[in-house]
N, C-alpha and C positions, 0 to 999 in steps of 0.2 A: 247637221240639223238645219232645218230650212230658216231662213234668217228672220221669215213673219213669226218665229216661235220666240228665238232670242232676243229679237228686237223688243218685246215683251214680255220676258222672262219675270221682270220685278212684279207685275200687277198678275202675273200667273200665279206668281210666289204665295200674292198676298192673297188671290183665293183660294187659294189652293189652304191656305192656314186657316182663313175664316170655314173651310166646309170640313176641316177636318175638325173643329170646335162643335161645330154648329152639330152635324152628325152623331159625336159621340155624346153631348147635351142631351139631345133629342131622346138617346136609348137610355143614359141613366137616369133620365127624371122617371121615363118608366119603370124600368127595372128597381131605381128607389123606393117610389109610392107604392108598386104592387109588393118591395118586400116587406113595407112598413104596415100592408094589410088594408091600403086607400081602392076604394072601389073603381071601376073600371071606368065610371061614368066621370068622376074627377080628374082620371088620365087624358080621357077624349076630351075635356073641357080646357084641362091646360095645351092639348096639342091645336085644337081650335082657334085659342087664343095666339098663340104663334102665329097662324096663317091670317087672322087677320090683321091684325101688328104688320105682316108683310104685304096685305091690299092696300091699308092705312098708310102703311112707310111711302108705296107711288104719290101719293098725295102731299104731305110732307114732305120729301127727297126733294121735287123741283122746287120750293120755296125755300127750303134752305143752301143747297147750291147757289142758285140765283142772291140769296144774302149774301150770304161770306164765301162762298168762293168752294171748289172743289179739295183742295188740302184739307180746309179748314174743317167741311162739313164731313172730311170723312173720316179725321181727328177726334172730332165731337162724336159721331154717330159711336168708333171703333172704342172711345171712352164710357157712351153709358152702355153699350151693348158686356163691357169687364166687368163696369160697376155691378149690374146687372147679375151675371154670371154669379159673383161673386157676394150677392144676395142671396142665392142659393142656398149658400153655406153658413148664414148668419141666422136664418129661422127656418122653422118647420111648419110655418103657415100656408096649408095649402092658398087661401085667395091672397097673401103676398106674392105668394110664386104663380097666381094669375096674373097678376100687374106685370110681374118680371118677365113674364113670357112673352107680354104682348111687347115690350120696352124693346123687348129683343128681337123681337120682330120688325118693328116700325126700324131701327136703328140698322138693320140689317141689309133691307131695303136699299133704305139711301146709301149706303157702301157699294152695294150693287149698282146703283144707278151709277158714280161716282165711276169705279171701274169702268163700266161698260161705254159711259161717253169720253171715257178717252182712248179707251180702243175705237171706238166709231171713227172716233176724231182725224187719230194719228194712223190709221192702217190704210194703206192705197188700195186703187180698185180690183188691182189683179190680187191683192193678198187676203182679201174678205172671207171667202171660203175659209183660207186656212186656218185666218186669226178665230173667224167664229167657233171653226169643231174643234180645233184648239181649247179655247175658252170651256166648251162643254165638255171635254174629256177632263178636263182640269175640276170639273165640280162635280163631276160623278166619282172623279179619282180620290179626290176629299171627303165625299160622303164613305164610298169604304172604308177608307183608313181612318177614319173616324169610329166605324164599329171595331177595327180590328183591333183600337187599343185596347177595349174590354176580354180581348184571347190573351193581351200581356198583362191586361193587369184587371182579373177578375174579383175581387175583391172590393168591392162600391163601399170607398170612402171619400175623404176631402181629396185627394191626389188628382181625383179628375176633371173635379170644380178648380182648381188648381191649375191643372193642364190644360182648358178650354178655356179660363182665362190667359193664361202663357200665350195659345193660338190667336187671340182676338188683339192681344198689346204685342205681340209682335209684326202683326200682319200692317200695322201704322209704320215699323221700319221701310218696306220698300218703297211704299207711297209719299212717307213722309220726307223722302232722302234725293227723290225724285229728281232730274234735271229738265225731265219734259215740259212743256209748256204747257198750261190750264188750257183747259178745253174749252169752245162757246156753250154757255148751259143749253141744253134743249128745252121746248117749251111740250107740257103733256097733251095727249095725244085724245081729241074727242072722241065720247064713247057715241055710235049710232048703234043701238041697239037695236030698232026694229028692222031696221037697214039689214045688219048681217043675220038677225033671227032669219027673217024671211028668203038671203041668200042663201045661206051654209048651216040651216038647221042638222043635217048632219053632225059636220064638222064639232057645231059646238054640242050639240050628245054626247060627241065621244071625248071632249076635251074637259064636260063636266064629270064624265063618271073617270076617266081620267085622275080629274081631282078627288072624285071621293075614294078609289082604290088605292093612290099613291097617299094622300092625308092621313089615310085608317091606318096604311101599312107601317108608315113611320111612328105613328103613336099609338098604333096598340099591337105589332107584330112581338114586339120584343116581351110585352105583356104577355101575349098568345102561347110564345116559345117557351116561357118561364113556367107559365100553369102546364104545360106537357112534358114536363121535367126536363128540360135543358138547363145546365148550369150558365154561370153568366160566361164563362168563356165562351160555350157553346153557342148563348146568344150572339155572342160578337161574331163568331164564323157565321151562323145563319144568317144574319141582316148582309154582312159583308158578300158572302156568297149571291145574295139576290141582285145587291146594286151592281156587283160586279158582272154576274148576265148579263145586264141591262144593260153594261156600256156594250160590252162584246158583241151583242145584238145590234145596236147602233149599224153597223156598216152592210152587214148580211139584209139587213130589214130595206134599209135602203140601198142599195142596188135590186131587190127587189122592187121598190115601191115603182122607182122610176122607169119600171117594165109592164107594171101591171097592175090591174085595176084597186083601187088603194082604198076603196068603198069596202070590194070583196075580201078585201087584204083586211079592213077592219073588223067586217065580220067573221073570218074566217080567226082572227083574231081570237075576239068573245066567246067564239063555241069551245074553242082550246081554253081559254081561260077560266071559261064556267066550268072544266069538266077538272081542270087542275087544281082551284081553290076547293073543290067538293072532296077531292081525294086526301087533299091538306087538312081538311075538317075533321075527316074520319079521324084523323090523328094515331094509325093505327101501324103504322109506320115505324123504323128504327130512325137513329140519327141522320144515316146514311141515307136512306130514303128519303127524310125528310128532307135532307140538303136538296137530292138530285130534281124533287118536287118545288122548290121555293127556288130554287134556280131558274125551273121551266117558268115559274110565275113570272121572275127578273125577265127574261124574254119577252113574255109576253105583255105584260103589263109594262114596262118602263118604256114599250115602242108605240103604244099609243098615242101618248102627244105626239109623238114628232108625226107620225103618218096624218094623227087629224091637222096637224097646222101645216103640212105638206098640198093636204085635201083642200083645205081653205084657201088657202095660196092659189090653186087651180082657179077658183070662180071667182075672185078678188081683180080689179084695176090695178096697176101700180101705183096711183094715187090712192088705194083706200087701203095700202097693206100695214103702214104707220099706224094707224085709229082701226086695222085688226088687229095686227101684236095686240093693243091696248085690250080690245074686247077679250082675248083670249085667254088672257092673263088675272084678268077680273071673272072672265066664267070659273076658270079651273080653280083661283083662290076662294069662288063659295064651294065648287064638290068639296075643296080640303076642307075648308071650315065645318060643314057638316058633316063629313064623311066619321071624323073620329069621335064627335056624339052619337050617330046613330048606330056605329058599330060598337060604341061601349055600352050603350043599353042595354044592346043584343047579348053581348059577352057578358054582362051583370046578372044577368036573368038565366042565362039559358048554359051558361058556359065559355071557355075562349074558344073554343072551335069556332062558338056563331061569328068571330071576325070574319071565319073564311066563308061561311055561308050567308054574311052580309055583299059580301066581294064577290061571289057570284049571283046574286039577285041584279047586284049593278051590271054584272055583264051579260045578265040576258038582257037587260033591256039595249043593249049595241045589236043584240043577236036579230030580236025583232025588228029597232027600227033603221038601222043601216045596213041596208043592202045597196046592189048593184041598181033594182028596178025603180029606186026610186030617187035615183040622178038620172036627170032631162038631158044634162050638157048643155042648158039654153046658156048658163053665165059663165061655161068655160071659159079661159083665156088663152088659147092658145100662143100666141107669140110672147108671151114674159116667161122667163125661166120658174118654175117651181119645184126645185129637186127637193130633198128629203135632206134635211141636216138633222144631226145630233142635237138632244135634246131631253134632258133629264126630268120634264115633268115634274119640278120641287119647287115652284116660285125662289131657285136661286137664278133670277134672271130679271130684270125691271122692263118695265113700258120701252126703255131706252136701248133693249136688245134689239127691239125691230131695224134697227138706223144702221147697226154692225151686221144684218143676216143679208147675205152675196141674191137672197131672194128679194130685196126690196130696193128699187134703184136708189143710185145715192143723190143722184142729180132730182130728184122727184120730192127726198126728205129733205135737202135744202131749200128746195122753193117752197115748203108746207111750215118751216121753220120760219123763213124770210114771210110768208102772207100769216103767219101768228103774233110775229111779231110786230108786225106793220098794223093790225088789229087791235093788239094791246096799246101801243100808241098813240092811235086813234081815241079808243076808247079811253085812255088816260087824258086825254087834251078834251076831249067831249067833259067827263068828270070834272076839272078845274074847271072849266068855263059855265057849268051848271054852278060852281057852288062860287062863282066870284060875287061880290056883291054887288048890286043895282046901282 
């Protein structure tokens, strides 16, 4: 086992437990509300609430780091993300369990950030690659095994509010037990919005509808599978079966990408995927088909993000790819945010199929507007690497992943670090000396 794995075994651990909580959450609060007879549009609104709890958390996460320190905050955060959980279990109020969703969002976050700068921190420059697709197989590998305990234990009682609390107060042992050294906090990363609009409007097309395919999918697929008669095991294999495509794609997709044109690779993307989610809809299908179809969607849909932030990386400076993470991260958490109310409308009204014919509306618009003919190549970058890493499109990932991805120099986020910081100083010493007295 190559030593950039084991040298970080513990904080794999610890994601690895928080995505197998966080995963299996996500599918019973569905599967909960739709068996207690809560309408679709309440499901989308708590899954909503999630994703922004996780834009929100970026914002939060580096103030509280920066206060007390990386243990600390990821102590606190891994404490009310339990508390949390375990509110679940204590009412049946669906707008309590809006607060808790968002709680658990924002909390989640900062754990994410907390990990991830200290993988930045502590991984040398030849191990970057490893540690990063590393890191991302470990959170798609949590997301499945997160569905699969609903095929061991179908039956939705307390036991599973129960068992994703277990994952979230255990995942504080490897962190908290730690012998490494606190990492420098990093400082968050400016959004230019009209900056990268104007660059890589592609790019962020596909990384918004991105967010609203993978958003809907996680909060109203399990919904979708229940109303076509799948029992809850059966849910747990269908979600599990799609994430699991979606890592195995991971590798295939890329060495493709870094061959071929990844515009026509997106679109070529969309037209399979519009044609796939349409067939899902039918719902006319056995189990078995339904599987080999929500598989093909894991394919296609879970390789999205990594090809558009592949794409972006092309017309991007190595100074502007820190404050792109940032942008990319904040596009894709509004498709999620709105992805799962505007496909619980749809399914409220019309049926659960319309999930899957909301999900191909979103991907004809890739179909139309990315193509080939409408990259110039004026902002390519030719001499910075931009390969295709792994990349799960779930916001388990913070602002703080761009500093660990082997595509963004590390010598470039240190000096961006070091002149934010010299700023904040600045502007601290300007502030006292405004408000001293006369």
């Amino acid at each position: 086992m190559p030593k950039a794995i084991t040298a970080f075994s513990s904080l794999y651990f610890a994601t690895l437990l928080m995505l197998i909580g966080s995963g299996l959450l996500s599918t019973y609060i569905g599967l909960r509300l739709a068996g207690e007879g809560q309408g679709e549009v309440w499901i989308g609104v708590l899954t909503t609430g999630y994703y922004v709890g996780l834009v929100m958390g970026g914002w939060v996460g580096h103030r509280l780091i920066a206060g007390v320190g990386h243990i600390r905050a990821f102590v606190a955060s891994a404490g009310v993300v339990t508390a949390s959980v375990i509110g679940h279990a204590l009412t049946v109020s669906i707008e309590v369990w809006l607060v808790l969703r968002v709680l658990v969002g924002m909390a989640m976050m900062c754990q994410y950030m907390v990990l991830e700068s200290w993988l930045n921190e502590q991984a040398e420059s030849h191990q970057r690659g490893m540690v990063f697709a590393s890191y991302m197989v470990v959170t798609f590998l949590g997301l499945a095994l997160g569905q699969a305990v609903l095929t061991v234990m179908p039956d939705l009682d307390i036991r599973h509010i129960l068992l994703v609390a277990m994952c979230f107060s255990l995942c504080l042992v490897p962190v908290a037990v730690t012998k490494r050294l606190h990492p420098a906090p990093l400082h968050p990363a400016p959004l230019q919005i009209r900056f990268f609009i104007s660059r890589i409007p592609q790019a962020l097309t596909t990384i918004g509808v991105s967010g609203l395919l993978l958003g809907s999918f996680y909060g109203l697929a399990p919904v979708f599978a229940a109303g076509v008669g799948l029992a809850t095991a059966e849910v747990g294999l269908f979600m599990s079966v799609t994430i699991g495509a979606g890592l195995l794609a991971q590798w295939p997709t890329g060495w493709l990408s870094d061959r071929l044109d990844r515009s026509r690779m997106i679109q070529i993307n969309a037209i399979l995927l519009t044609g796939t989610v349409l067939l899902i809809a039918l719902a006319g299908f056995g189990q078995a088909g339904l599987l080999i179809l929500t598989a093909v969607f894991g394919v296609l849909a879970f390789t999205l993000y990594p090809l558009a932030v592949a794409l972006a990386n092309e017309h991007v400076e190595q100074e502007e790819r820190v404050m792109l993470s940032a942008m990319l991260l904040v596009t894709f958490g509004l498709g999620a945010s709105l992805g799962p109310i505007m496909g619980a409308m749809l399914m409220q009204v019309w049926g659960p199929g319309m999930l899957y014919v909301f999900m191909a509306l979103c991907s004809m618009v890739l179909v139309v507007h990315v193509r080939p003919g409408l990259v110039t190549g004026e902002h390519r970058v030719q001499e910075a690497p931009s390969h295709f890493m792994p990349a799960p499109g779930n916001l388990v990932s913070s602002p703080l992943a761009a500093a660990l991805d082997p595509r963004v120099d590390e010598q470039v986020v240190e000096e961006q670090m070091r002149d934010e910081t010299e700023y904040s100083l600045v502007s601290r010493d300007d502030d006292q000396e405004d408000h001293r007295p006369g």
